[in-house]
N, C-alpha and C positions, 0 to 999 in steps of 0.2 A: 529674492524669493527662491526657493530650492527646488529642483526639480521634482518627481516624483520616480521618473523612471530616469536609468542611464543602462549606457550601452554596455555590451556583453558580449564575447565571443559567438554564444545562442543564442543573441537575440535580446530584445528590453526585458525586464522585470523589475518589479515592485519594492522598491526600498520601506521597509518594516519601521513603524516606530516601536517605542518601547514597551508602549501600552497593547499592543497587542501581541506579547507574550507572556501578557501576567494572568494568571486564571484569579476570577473574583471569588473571593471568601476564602480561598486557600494561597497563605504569607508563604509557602515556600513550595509552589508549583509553577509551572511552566508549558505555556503549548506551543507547538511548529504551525504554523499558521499554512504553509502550504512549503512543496519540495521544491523550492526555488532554490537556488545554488546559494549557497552560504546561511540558508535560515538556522540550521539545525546550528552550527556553530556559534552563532547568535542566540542563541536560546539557549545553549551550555552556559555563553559567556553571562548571559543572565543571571543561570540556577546559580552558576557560582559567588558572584556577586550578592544572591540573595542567601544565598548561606555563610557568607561571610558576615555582611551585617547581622544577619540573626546569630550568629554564633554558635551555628553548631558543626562549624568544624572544629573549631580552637577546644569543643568539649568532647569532639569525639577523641582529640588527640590526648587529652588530658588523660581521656579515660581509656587508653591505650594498653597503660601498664596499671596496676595497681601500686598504691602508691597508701602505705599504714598512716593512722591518724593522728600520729603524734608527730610524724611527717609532714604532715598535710598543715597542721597545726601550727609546724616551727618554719614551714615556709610561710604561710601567709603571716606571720608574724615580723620576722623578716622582711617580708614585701611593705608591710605597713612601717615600720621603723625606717628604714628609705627611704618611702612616700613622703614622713613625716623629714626626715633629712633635709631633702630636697627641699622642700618648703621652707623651712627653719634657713636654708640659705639663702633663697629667693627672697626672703622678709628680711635678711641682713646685709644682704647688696642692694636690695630698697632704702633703705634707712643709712647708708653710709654715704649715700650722695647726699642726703637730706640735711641741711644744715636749722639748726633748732635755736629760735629767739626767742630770750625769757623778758618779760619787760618787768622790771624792778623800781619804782618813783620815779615813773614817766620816763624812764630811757631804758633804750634797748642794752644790751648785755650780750 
């Protein structure tokens, strides 16, 4: 069983769990529960986490520079002929270990 309190330079305080730095009804806020030493940091390390998962840093940075549509266009195109790459050889290193039995009048082949 885990404590609740450990010691400190100044003294006990209160170890945070994670649920109470989420504010309800709003997916990307965050509160300091109180100025105990190390809360605020803990609660950055939260926002950041929850903006990660939500993704909107990966779109703030997308949307950094401006970037033409036809750009925009021939990259995501790109990204998906790849995707489909990858794939295409994932299913042909699958099926080369796979050894294939046809039976033909009762014997194998």
């Amino acid at each position: 069983m885990r404590k609740d309190f450990r010691k400190s330079k100044k003294g006990n305080f209160k170890r945070h769990r994670r649920e109470e730095f989420f504010v309800p009804g709003n997916a990307l806020g965050v509160k300091v529960p109180d100025n105990s030493p190390g809360t605020l940091e803990k609660a950055l390390k939260y926002l950041k986490r929850q903006l990660k998962d939500n993704d909107t840093i990966m779109q703030l940075k997308a949307n950094r520079y401006y970037e033409k549509p036809s750009t925009k266009r021939r990259r995501v195109k790109e990204e998906a002929q790849r995707a489909q790459w990858t794939k295409e050889r994932q299913a042909e290193r699958a099926d080369k270990n796979h050894v294939w039995t046809a039976i033909m009048n009762g014997k194998a082949s």
